[in-house]
PyMOL Python script that loads the backbone (N, CA, C, O; Angstrom):
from pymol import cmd

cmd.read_pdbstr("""\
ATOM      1  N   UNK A   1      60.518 -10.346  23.827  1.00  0.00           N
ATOM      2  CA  UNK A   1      59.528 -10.251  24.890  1.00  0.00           C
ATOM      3  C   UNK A   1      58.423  -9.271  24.508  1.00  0.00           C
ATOM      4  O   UNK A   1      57.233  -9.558  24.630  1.00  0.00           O
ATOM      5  N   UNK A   2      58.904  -7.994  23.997  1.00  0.00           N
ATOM      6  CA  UNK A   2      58.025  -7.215  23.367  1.00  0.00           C
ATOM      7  C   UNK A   2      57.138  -7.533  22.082  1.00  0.00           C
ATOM      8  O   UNK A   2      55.958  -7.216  21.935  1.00  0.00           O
ATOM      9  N   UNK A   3      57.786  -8.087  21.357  1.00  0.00           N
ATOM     10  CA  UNK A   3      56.628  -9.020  20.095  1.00  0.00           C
ATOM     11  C   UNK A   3      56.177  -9.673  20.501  1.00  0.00           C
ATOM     12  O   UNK A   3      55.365 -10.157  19.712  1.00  0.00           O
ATOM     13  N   UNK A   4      56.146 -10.265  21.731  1.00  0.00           N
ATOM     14  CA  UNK A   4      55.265 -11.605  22.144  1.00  0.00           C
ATOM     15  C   UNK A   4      53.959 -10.421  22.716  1.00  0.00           C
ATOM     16  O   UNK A   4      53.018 -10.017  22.032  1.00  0.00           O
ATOM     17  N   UNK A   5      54.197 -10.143  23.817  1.00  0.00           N
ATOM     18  CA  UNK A   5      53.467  -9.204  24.428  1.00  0.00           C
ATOM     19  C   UNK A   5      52.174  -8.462  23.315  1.00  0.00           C
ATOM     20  O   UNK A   5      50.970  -8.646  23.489  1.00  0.00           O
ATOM     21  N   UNK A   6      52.657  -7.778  22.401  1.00  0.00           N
ATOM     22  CA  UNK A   6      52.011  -7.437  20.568  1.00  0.00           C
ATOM     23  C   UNK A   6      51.208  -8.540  20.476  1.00  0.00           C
ATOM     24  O   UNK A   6      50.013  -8.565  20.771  1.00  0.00           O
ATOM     25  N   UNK A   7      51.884  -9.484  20.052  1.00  0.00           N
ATOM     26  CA  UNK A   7      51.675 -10.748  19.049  1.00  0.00           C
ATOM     27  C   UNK A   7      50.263 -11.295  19.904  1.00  0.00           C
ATOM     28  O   UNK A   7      49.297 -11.756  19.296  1.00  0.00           O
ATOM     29  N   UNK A   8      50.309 -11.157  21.519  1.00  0.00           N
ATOM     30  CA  UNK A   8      49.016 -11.741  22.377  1.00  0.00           C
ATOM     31  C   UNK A   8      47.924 -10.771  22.243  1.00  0.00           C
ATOM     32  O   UNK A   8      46.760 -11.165  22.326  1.00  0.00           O
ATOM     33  N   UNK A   9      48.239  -9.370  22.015  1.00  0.00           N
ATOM     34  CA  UNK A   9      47.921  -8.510  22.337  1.00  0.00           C
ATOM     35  C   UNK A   9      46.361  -8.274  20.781  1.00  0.00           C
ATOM     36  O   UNK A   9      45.192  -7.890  20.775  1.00  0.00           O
ATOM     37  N   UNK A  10      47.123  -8.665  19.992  1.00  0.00           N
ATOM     38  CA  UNK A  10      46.699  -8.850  18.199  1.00  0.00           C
ATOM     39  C   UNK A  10      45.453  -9.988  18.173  1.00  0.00           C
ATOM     40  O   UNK A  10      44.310  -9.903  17.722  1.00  0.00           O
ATOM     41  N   UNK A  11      46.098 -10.990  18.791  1.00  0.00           N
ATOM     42  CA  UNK A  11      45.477 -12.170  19.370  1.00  0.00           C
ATOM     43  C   UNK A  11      43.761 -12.462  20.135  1.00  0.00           C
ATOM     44  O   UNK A  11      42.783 -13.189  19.965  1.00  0.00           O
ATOM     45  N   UNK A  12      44.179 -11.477  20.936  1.00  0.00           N
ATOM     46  CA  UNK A  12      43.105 -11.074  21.996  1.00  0.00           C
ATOM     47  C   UNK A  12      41.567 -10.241  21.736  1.00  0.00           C
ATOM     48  O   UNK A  12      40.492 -10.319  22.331  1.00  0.00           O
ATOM     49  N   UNK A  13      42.025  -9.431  20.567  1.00  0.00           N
ATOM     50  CA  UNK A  13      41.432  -8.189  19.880  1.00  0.00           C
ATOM     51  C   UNK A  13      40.382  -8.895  19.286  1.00  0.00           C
ATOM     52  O   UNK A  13      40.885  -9.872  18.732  1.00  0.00           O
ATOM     53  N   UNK A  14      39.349  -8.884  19.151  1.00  0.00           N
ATOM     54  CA  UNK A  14      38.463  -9.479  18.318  1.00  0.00           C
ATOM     55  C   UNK A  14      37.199  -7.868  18.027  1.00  0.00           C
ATOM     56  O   UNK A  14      36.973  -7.042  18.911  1.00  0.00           O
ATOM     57  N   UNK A  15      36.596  -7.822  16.632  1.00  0.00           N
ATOM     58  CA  UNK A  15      35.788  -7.131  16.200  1.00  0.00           C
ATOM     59  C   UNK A  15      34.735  -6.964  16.554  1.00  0.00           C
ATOM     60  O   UNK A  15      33.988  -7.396  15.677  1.00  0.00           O
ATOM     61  N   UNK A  16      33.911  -6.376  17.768  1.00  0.00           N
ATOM     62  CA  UNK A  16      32.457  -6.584  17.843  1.00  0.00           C
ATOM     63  C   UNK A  16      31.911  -5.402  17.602  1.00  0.00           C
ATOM     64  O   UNK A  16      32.596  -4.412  17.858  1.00  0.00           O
ATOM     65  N   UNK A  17      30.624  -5.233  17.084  1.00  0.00           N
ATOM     66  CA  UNK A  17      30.134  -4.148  16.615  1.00  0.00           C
ATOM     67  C   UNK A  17      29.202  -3.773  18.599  1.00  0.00           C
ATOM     68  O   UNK A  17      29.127  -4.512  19.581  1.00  0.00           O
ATOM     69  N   UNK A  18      28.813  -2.673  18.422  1.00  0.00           N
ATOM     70  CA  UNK A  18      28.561  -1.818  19.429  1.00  0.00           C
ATOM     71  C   UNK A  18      26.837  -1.908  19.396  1.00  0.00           C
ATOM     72  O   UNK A  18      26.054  -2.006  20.341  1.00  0.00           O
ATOM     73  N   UNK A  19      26.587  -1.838  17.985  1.00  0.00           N
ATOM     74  CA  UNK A  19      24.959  -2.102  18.176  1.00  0.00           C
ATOM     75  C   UNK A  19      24.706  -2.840  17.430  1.00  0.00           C
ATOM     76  O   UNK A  19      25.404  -2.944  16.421  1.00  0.00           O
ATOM     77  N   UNK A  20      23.239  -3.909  17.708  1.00  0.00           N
ATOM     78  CA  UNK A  20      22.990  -4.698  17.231  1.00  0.00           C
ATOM     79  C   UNK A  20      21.494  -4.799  16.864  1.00  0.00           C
ATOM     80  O   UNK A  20      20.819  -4.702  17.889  1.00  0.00           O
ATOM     81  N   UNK A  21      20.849  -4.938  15.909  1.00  0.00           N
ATOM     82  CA  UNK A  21      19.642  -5.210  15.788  1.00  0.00           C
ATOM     83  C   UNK A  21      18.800  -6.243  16.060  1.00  0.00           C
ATOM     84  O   UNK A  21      19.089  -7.289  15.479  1.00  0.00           O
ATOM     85  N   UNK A  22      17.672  -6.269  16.897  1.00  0.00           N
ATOM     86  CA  UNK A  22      17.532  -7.423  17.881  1.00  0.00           C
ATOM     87  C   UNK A  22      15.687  -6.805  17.484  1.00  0.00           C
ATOM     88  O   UNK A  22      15.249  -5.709  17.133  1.00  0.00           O
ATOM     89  N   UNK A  23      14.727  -8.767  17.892  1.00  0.00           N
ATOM     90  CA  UNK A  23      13.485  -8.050  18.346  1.00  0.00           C
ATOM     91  C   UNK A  23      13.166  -7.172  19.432  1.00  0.00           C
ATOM     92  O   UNK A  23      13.853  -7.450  20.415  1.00  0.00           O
ATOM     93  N   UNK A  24      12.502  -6.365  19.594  1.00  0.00           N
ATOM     94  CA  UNK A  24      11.883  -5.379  20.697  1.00  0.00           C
ATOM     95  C   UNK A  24      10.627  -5.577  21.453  1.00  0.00           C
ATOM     96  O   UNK A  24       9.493  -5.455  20.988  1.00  0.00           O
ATOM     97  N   UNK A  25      10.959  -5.911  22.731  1.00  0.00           N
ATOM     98  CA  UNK A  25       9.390  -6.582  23.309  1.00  0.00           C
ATOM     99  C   UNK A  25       8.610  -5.412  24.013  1.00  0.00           C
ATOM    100  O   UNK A  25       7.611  -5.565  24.716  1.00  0.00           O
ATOM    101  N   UNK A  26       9.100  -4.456  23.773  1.00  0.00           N
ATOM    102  CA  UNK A  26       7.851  -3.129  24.122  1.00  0.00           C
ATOM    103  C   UNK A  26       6.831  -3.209  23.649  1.00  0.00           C
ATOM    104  O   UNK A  26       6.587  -3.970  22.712  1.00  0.00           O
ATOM    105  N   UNK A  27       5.901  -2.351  24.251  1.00  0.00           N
ATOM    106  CA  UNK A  27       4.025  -2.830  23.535  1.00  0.00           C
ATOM    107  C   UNK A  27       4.130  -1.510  22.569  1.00  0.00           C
ATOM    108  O   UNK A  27       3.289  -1.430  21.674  1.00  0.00           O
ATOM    109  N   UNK A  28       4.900  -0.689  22.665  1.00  0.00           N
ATOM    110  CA  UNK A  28       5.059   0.052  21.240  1.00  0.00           C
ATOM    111  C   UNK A  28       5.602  -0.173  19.987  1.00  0.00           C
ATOM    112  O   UNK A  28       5.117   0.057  18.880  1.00  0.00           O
ATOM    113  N   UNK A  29       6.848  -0.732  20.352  1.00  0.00           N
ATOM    114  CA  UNK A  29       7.681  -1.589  19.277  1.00  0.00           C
ATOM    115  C   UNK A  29       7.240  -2.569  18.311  1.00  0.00           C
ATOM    116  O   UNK A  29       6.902  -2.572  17.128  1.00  0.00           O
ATOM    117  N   UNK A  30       7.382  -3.490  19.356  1.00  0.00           N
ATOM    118  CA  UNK A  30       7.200  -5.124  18.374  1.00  0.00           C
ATOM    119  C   UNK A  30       7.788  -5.100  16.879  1.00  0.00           C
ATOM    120  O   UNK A  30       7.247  -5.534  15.862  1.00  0.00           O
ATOM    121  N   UNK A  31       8.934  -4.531  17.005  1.00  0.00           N
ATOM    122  CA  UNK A  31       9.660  -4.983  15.780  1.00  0.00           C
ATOM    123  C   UNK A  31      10.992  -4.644  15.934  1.00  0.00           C
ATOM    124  O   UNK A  31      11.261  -3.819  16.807  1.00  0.00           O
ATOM    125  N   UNK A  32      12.043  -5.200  15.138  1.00  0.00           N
ATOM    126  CA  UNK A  32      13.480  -5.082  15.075  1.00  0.00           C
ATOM    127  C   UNK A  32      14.089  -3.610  15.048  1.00  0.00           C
ATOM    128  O   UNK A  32      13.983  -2.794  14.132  1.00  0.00           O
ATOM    129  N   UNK A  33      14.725  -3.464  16.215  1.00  0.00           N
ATOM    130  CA  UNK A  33      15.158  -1.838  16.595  1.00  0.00           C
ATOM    131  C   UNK A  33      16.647  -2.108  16.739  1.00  0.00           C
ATOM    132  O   UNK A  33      17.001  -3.282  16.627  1.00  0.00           O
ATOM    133  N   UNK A  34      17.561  -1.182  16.971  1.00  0.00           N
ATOM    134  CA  UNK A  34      18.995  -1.350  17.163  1.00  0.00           C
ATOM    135  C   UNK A  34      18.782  -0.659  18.941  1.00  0.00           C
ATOM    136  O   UNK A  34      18.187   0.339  19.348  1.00  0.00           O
ATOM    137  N   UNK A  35      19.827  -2.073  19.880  1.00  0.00           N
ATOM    138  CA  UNK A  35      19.890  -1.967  20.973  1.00  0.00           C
ATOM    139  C   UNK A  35      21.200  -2.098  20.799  1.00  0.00           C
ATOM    140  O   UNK A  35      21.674  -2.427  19.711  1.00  0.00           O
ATOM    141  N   UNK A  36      22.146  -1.775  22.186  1.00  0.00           N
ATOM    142  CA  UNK A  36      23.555  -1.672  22.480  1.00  0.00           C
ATOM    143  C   UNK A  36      23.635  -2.928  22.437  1.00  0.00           C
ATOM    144  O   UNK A  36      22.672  -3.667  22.232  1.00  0.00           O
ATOM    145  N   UNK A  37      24.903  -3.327  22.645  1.00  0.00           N
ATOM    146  CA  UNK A  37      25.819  -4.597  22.800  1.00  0.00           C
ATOM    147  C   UNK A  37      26.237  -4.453  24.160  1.00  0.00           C
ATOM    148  O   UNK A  37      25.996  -3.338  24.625  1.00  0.00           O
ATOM    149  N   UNK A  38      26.740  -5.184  24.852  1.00  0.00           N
ATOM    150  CA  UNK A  38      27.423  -4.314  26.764  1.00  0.00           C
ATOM    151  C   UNK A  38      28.313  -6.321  26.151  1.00  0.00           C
ATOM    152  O   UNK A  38      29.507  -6.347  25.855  1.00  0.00           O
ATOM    153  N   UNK A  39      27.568  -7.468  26.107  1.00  0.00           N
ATOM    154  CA  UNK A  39      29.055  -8.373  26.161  1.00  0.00           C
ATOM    155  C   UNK A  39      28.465  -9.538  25.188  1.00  0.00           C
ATOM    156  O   UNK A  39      27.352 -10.064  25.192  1.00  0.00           O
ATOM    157  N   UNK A  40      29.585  -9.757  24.362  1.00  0.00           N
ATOM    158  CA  UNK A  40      29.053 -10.712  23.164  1.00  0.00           C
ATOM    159  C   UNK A  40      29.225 -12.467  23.370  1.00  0.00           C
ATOM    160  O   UNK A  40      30.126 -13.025  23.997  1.00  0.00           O
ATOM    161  N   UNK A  41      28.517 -12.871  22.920  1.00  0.00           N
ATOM    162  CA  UNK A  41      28.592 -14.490  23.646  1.00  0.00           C
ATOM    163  C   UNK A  41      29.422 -14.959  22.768  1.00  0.00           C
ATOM    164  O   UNK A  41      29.610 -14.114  21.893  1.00  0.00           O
ATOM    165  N   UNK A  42      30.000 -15.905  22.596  1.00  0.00           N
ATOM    166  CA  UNK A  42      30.516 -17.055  21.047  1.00  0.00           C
ATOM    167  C   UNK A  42      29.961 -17.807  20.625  1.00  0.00           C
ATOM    168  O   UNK A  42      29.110 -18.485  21.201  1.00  0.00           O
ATOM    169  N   UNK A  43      30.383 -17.896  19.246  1.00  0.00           N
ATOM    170  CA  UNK A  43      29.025 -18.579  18.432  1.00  0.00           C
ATOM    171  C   UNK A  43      29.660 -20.101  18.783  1.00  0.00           C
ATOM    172  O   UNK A  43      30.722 -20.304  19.372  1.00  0.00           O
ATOM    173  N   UNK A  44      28.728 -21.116  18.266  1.00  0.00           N
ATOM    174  CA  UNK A  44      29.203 -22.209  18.492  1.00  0.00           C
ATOM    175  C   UNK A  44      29.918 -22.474  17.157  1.00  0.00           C
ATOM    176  O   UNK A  44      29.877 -21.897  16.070  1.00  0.00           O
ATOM    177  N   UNK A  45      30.762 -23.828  17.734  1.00  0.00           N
ATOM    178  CA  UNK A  45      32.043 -23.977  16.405  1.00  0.00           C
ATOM    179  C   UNK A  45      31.292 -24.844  14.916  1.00  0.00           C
ATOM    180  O   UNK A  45      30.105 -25.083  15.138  1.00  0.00           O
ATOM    181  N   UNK A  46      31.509 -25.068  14.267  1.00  0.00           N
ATOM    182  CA  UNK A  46      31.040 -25.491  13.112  1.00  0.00           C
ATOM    183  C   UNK A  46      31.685 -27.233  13.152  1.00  0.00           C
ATOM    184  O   UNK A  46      32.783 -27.482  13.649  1.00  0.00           O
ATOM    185  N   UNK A  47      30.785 -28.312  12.543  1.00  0.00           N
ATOM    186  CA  UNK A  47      31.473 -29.354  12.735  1.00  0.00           C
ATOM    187  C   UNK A  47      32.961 -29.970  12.339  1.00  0.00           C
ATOM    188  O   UNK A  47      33.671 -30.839  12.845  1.00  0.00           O
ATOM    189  N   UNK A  48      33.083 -29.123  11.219  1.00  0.00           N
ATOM    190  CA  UNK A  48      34.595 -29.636  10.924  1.00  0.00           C
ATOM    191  C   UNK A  48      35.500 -29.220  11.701  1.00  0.00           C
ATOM    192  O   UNK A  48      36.619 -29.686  11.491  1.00  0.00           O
ATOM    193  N   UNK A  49      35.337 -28.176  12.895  1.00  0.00           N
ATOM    194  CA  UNK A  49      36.181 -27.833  14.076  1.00  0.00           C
ATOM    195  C   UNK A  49      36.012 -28.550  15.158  1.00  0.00           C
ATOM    196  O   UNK A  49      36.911 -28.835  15.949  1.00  0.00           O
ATOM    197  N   UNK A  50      34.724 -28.912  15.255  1.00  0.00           N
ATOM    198  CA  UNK A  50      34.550 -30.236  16.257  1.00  0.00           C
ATOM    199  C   UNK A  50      35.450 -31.278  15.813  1.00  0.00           C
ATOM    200  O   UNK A  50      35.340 -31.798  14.702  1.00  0.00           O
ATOM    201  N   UNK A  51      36.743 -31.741  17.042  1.00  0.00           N
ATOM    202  CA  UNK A  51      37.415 -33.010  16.690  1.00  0.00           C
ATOM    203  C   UNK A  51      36.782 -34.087  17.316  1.00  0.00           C
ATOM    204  O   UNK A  51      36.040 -34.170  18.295  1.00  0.00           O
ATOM    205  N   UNK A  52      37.316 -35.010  16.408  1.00  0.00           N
ATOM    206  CA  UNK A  52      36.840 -36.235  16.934  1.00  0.00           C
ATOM    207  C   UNK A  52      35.272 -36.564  17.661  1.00  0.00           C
ATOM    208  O   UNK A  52      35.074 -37.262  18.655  1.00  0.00           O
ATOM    209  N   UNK A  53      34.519 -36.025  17.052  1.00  0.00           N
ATOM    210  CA  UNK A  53      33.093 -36.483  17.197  1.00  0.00           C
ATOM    211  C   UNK A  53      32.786 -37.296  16.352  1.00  0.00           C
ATOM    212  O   UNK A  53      33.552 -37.168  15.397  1.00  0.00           O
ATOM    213  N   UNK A  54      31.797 -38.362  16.134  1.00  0.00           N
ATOM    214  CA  UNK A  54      31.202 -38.895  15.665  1.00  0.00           C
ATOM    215  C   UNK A  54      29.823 -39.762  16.128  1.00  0.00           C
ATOM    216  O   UNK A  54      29.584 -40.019  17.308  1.00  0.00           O
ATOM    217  N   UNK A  55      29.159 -40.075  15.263  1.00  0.00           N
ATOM    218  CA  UNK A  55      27.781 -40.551  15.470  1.00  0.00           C
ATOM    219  C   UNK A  55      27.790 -41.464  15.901  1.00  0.00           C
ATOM    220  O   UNK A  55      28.599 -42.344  15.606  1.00  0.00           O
ATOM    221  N   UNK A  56      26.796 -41.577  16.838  1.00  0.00           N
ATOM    222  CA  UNK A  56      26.837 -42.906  17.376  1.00  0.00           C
ATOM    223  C   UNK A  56      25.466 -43.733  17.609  1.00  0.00           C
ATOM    224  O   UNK A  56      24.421 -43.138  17.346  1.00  0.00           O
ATOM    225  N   UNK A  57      25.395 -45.104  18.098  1.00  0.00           N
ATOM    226  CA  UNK A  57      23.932 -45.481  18.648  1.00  0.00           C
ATOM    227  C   UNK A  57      24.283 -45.538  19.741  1.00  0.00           C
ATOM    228  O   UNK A  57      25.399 -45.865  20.144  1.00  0.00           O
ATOM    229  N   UNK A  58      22.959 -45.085  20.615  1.00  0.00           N
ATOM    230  CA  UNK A  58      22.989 -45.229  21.907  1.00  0.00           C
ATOM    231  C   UNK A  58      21.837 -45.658  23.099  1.00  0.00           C
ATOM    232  O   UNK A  58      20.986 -44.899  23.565  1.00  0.00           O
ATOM    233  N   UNK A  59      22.014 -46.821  23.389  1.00  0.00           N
ATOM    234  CA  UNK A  59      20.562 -47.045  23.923  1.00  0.00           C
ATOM    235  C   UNK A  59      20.345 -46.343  25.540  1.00  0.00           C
ATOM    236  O   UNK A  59      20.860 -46.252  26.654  1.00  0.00           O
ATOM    237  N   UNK A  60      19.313 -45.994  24.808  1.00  0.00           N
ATOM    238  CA  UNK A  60      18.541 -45.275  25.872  1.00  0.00           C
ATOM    239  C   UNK A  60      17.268 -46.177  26.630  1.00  0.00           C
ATOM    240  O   UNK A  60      16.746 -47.014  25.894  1.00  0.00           O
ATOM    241  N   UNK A  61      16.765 -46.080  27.947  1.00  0.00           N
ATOM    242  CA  UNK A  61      16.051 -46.879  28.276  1.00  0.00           C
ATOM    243  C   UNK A  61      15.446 -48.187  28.123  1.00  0.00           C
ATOM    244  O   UNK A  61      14.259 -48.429  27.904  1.00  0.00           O
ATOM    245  N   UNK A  62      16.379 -48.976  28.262  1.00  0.00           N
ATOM    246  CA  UNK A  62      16.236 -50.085  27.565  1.00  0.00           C
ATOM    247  C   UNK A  62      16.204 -50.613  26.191  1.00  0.00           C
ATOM    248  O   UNK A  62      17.185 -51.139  25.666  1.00  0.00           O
ATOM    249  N   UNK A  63      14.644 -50.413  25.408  1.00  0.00           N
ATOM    250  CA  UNK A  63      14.370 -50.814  24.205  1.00  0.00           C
ATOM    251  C   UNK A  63      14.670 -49.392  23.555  1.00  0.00           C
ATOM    252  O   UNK A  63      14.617 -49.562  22.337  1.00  0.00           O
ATOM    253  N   UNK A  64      14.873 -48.464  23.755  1.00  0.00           N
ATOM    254  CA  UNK A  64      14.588 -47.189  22.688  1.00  0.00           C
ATOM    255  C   UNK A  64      16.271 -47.185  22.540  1.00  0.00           C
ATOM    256  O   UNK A  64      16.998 -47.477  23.490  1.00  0.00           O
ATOM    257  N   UNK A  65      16.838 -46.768  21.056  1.00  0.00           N
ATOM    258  CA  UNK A  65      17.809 -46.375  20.682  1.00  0.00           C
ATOM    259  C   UNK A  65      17.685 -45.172  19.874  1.00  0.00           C
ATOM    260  O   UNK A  65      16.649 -44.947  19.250  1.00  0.00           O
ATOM    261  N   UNK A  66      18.909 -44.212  19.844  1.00  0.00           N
ATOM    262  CA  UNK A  66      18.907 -42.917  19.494  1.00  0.00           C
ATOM    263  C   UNK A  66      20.086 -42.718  19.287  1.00  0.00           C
ATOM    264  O   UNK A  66      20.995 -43.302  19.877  1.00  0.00           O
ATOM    265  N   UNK A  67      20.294 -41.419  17.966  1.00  0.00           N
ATOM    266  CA  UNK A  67      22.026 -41.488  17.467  1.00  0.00           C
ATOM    267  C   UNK A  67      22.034 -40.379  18.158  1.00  0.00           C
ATOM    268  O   UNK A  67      21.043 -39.651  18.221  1.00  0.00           O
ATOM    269  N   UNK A  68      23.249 -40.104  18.804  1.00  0.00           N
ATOM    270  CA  UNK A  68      24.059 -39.009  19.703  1.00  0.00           C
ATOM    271  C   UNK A  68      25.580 -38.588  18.954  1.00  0.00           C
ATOM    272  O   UNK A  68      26.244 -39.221  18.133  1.00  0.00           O
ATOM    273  N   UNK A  69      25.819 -37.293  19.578  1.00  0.00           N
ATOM    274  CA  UNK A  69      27.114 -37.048  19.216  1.00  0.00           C
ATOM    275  C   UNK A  69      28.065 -37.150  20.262  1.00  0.00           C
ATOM    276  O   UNK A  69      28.100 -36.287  21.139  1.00  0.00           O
ATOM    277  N   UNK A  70      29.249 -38.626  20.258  1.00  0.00           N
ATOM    278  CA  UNK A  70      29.704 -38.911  21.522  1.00  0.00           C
ATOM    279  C   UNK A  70      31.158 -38.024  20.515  1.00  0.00           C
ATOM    280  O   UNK A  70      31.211 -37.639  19.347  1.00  0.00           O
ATOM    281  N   UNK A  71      32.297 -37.979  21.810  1.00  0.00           N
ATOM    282  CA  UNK A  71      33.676 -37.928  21.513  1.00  0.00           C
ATOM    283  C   UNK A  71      34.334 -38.785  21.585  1.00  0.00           C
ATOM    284  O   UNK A  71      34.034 -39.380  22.619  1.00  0.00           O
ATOM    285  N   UNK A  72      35.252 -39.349  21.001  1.00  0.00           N
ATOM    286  CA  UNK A  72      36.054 -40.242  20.989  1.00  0.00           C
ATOM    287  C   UNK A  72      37.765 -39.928  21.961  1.00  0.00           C
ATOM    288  O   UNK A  72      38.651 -39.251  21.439  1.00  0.00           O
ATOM    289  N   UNK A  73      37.851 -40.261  22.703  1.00  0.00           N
ATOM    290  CA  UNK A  73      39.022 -40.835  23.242  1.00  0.00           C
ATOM    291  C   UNK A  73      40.481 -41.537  23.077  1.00  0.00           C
ATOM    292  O   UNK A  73      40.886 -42.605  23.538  1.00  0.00           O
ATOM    293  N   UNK A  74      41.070 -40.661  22.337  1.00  0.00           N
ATOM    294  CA  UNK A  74      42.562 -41.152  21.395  1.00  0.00           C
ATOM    295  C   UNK A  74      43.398 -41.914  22.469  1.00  0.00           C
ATOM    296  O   UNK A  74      44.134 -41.269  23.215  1.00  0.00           O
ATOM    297  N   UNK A  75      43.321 -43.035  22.550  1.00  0.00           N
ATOM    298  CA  UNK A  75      44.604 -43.979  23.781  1.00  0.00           C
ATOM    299  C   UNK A  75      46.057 -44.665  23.084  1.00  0.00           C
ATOM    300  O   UNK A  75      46.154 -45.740  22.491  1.00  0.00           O
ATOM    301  N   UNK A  76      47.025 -43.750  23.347  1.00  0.00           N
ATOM    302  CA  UNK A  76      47.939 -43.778  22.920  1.00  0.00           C
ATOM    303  C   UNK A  76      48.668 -45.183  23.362  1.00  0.00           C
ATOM    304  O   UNK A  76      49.510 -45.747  22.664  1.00  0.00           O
ATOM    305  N   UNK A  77      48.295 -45.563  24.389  1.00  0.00           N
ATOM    306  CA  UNK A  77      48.832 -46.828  25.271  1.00  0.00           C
ATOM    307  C   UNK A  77      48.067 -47.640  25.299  1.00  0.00           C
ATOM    308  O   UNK A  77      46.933 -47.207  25.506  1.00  0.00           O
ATOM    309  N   UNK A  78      48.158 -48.917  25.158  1.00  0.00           N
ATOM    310  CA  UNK A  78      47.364 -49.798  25.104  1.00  0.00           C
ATOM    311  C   UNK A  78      48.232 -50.646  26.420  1.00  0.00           C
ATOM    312  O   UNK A  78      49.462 -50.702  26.389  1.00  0.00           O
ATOM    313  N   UNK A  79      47.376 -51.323  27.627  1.00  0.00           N
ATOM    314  CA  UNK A  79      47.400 -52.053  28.893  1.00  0.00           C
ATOM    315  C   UNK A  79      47.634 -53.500  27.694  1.00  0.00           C
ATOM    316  O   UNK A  79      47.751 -54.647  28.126  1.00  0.00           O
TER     317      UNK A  79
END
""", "prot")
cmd.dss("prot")
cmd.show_as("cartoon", "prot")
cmd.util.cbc("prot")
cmd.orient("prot")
């Protein structure tokens, strides 16, 4: 119970740095200064972590077609 508790605990912990260098929109500034961090967003995943996406065509308004990234739907059962 206690290694689990750890083991989530290890889990949970992620590295964020405290300051970050960002543009500065002061009329003194206008250039890259180090501001605090207060809460970090997540980056988005990279495609080979995206499952089951793939390209698709998709018509849009009638005559116009356009490739999209749909998900696919694994159906284990077939009716």
């Amino acid at each position: 119970m206690v290694a689990a508790l750890v083991l989530r605990q290890r889990l949970i912990a992620v590295n964020i740095r405290k300051t970050k260098k960002t543009y500065c929109k002061n009329n003194e500034c206008w250039k890259h200064t180090l501001h605090k961090v207060t809460q970090c967003k997540k980056g988005d995943d990279s495609l080979s972590a995206q499952a089951w996406k793939q390209l698709a065509y998709i018509e849009l308004r009638g005559k116009e077609v356009a490739r999209r990234w749909i998900l696919y739907v694994i159906t284990y059962y077939e009716v």
